[in-house]
C-alpha positions in Angstrom: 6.0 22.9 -9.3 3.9 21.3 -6.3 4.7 17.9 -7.5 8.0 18.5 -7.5 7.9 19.1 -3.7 5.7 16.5 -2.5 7.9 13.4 -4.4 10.9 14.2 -2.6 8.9 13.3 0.7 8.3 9.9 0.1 10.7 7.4 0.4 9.5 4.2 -1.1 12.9 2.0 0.0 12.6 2.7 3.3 9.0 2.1 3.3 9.2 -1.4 1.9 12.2 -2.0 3.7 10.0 -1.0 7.3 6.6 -3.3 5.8 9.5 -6.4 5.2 10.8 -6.0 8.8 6.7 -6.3 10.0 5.7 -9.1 8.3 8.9 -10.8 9.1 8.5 -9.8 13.2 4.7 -10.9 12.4 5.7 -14.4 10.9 8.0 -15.2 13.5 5.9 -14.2 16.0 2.7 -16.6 14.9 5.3 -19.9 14.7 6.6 -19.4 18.2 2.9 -19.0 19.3 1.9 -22.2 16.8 5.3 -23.7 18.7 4.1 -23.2 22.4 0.3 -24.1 21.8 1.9 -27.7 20.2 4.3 -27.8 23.4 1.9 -27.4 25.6 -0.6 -30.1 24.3 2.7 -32.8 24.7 2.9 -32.3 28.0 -0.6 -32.4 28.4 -0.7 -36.0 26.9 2.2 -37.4 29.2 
């Protein structure tokens, strides 16, 4: 009876669909800061 009422709460597609949505924010994130640190260094040379 109590396990019955606990599984209901989780909801594992929206979970992995929220820990997708991170790692893609997080990914994107680190090659825009890999981007400007290589910028930078270009116009450093110049």
């Amino acid at each position: 009876m109590i396990l019955q009422t606990i599984i209901p709460l989780v909801n594992w597609g929206m979970g992995t669909a929220l820990i997708i949505v991170f790692g893609v924010v997080c990914v994107a994130l680190v090659i825009l800061v890999v981007n400007m640190i290589n910028s930078d260094k270009k116009k450093k040379k110049d």
